[in-house]
C-alpha positions as CSV (number, residue, x, y, z in Angstrom):
1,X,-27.1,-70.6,-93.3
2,X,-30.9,-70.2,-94.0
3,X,-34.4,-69.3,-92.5
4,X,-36.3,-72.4,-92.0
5,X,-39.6,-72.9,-89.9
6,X,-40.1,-76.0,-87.5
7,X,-43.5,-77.9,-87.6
8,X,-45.4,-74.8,-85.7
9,X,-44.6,-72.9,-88.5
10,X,-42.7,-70.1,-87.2
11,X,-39.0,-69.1,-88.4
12,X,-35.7,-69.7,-87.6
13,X,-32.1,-69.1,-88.3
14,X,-30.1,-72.2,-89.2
15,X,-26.7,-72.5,-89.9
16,X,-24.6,-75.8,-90.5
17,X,-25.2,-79.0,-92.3
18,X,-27.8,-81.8,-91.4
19,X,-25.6,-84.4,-91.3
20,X,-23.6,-82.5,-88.0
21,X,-23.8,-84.9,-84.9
22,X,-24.9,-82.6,-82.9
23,X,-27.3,-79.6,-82.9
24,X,-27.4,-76.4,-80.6
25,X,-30.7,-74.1,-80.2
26,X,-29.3,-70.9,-79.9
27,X,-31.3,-68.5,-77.9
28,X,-31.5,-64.8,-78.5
29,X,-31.1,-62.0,-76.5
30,X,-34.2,-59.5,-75.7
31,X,-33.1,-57.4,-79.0
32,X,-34.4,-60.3,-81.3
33,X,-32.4,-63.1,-83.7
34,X,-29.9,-60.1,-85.4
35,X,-27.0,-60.1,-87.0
36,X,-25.0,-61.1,-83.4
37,X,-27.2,-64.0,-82.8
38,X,-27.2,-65.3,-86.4
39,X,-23.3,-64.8,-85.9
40,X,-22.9,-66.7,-83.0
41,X,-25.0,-69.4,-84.6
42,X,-22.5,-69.4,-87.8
43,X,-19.6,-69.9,-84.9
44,X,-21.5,-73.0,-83.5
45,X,-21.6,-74.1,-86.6
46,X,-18.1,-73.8,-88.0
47,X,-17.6,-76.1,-84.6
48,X,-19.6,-78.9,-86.1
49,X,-23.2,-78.0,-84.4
50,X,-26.3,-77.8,-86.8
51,X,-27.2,-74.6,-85.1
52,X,-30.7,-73.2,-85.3
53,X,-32.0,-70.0,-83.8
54,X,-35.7,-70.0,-83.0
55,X,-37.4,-66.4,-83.4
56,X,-38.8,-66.5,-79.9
57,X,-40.6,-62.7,-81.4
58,X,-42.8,-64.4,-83.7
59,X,-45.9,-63.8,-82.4
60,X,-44.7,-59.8,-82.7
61,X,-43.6,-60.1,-86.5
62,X,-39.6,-61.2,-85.7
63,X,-38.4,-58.0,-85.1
64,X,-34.4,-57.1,-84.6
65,X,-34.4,-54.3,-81.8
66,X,-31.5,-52.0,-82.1
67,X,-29.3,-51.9,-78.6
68,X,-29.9,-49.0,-77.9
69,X,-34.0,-49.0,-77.5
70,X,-34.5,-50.8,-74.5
71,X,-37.9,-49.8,-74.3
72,X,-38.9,-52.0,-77.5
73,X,-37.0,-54.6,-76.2
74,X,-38.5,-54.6,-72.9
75,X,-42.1,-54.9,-74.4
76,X,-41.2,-57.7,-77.0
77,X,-39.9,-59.3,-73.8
78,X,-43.0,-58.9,-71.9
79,X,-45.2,-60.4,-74.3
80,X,-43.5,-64.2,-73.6
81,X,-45.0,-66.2,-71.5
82,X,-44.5,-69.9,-70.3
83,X,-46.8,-71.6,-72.3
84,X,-45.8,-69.7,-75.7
85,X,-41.7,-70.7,-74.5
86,X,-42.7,-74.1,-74.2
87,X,-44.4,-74.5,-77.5
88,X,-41.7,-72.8,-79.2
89,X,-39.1,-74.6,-77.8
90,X,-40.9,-78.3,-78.2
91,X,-41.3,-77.3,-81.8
92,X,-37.9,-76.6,-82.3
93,X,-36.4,-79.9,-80.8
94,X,-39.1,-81.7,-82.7
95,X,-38.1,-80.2,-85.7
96,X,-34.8,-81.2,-85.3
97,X,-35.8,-85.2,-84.5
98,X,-37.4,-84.6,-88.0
99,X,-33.8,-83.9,-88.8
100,X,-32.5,-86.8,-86.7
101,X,-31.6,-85.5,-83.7
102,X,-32.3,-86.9,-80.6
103,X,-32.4,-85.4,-76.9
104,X,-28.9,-86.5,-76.1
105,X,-27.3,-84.9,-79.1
106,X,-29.0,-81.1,-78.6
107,X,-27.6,-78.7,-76.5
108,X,-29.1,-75.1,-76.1
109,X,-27.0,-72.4,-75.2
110,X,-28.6,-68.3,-74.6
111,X,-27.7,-64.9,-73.8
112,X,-29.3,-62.3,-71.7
113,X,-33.3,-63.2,-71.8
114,X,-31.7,-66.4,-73.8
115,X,-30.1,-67.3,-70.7
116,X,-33.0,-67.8,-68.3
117,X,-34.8,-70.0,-71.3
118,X,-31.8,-71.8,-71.8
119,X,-31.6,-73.0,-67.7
120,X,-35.7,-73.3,-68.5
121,X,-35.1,-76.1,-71.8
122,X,-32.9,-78.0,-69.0
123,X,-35.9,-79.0,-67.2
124,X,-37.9,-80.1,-70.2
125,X,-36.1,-83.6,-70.7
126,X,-35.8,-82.5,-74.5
127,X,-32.0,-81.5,-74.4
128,X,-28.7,-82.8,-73.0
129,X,-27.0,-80.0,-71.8
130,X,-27.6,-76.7,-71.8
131,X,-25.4,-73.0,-71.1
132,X,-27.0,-69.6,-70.0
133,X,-24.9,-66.8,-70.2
134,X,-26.1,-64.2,-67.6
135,X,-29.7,-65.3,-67.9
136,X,-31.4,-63.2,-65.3
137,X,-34.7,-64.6,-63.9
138,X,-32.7,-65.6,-60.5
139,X,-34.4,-64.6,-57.6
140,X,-37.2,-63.0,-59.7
141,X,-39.5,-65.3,-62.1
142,X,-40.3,-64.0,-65.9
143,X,-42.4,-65.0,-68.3
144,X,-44.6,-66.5,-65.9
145,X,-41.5,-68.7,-65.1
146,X,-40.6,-69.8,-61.1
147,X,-37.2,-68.3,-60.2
148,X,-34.1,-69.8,-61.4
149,X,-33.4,-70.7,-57.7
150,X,-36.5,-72.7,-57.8
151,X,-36.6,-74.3,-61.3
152,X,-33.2,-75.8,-60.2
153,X,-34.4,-78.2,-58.8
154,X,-36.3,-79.6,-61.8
155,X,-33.2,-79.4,-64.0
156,X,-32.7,-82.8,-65.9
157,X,-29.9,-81.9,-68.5
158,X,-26.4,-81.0,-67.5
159,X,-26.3,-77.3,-67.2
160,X,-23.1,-74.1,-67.3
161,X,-23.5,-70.6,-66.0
162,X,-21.7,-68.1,-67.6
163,X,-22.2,-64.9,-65.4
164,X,-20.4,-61.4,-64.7
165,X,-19.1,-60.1,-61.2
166,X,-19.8,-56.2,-62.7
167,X,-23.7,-57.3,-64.1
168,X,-25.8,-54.7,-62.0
169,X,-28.6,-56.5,-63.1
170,X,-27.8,-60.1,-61.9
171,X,-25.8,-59.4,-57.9
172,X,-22.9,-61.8,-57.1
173,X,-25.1,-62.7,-53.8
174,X,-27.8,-64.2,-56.4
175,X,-24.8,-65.9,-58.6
176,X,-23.5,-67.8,-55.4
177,X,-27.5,-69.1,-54.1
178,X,-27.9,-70.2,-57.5
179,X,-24.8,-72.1,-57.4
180,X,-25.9,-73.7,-54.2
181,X,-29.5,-74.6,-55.5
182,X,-27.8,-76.1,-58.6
183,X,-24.8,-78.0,-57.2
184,X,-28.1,-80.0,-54.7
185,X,-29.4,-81.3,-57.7
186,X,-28.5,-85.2,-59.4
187,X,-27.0,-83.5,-62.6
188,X,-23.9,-82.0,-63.2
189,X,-24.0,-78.1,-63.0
190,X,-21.3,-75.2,-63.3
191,X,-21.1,-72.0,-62.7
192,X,-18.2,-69.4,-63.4
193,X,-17.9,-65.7,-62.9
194,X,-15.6,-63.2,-64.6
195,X,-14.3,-60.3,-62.3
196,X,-14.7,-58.2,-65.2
197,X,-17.8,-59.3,-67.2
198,X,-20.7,-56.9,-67.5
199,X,-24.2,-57.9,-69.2
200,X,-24.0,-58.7,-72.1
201,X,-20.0,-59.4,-71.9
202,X,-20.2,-61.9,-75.0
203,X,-21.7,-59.5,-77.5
204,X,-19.3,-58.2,-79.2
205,X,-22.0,-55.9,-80.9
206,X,-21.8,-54.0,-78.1
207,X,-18.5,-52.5,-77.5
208,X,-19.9,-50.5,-74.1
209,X,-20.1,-54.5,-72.7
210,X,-18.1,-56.6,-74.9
211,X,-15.3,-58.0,-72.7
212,X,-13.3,-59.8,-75.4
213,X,-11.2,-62.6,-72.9
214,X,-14.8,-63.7,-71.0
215,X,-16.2,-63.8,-74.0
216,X,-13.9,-66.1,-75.8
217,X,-13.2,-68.3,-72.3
218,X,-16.9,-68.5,-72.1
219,X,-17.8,-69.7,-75.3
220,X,-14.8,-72.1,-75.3
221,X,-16.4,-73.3,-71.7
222,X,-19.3,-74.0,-73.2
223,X,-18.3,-76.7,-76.1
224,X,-15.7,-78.0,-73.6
225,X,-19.2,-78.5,-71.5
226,X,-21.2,-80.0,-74.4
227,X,-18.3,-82.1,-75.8
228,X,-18.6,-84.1,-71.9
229,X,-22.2,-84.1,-71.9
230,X,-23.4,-84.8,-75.4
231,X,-23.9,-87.9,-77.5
232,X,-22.4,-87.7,-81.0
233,X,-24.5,-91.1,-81.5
């Protein structure tokens, strides 16, 4: 459990041993690689992933964002764009070929913000399966990203949907056309809503959100999801 930097020089959280089969790029929220996110990277971990945690913030210093100041948040968030995702995230999968690791045998898996450029690393060709839990971005493009319900159809790694019935921010009615856009493309897609989930139902940093049985079905969906569609070879 370390800080390392991937060949474009720019830190992240890592958290298992090199020799693990498989790897998982965990994506932060909008409130930065913090204690939660290094957290659920040590859980990944324990569950045989190398897990590393790029600091998507680096360009604005790293920063941890407490929950409760949305407005730094918001502006940290605003400063990504596509081209600065895409770097970041070739660097980190080409850090971890240095390590071994090949695009069947990395998953990426994010939360909130992390969820949108989680569904976003599917369409690179550079992963093999992917989980966004409540990544917004649906009907609305960000970071200079198309829509979810458009990117869908570039998606070329397996990809899970982990999203809330109670998020105000993401409506059921956007949940279900996502579904449809994603079950029309050639790979295999899932998507499962909680009743009771909020935003942010995972974190269990946040006790206003936390839901504690989504989060644990959620997480559990998600290795039963990369255990079909990884490699371990």
């Amino acid at each position: 459990m370390s800080e390392s930097a991937p060949p474009a020089g720019f830190p992240v959280y890592a958290s298992g041993n090199t020799d693990s089969s498989r790897a998982v790029i965990v994506i932060q929220e909008a409130f930065g690689v913090n204690g939660h996110i290094r957290n659920v990277a040590d859980r990944f971990a324990d569950e045989g992933f190398l897990a590393v945690a790029p600091q998507l913030f680096h360009r604005d210093g790293s920063p941890e964002i407490p929950y409760d100041d949305y407005p730094s948040a918001m502006t940290f968030m605003a400063n990504l764009t596509k081209q600065g995702i895409t770097n970041d995230l070739n660097a980190t999968t080409d850090f971890l070929a240095t390590l071994g690791y090949r695009a069947p045998n990395i998953a990426a898996v994010g939360y909130c913000m992390g969820g949108t450029v989680a569904f976003f690393a599917a369409t690179l060709g550079t992963i093999g399966a992917a989980a966004s839990f409540y990544g917004g971005g649906v009907a609305t493009g960000r970071f200079g990203l198309p829509p979810l319900l458009e990117l869908a159809a570039e998606l070329k790694s397996p990809w899970l949907g982990l999203y809330g019935d109670l998020d105000q921010s993401i409506p059921v009615e956007q949940i279900e056309a996502l579904r449809e856009a994603t079950d029309a493309v050639a790979v295999a897609t899932e998507i499962v809503r909680y009743s009771d989930g909020q935003h942010g139902f995972h974190c269990d940093a946040r006790p206003d959100a936390y839901n504690e049985t989504a989060a644990r079905d959620a997480h559990a969906r998600a290795l039963a999801f990369f255990a079909e569609h990884l490699s371990d070879k």
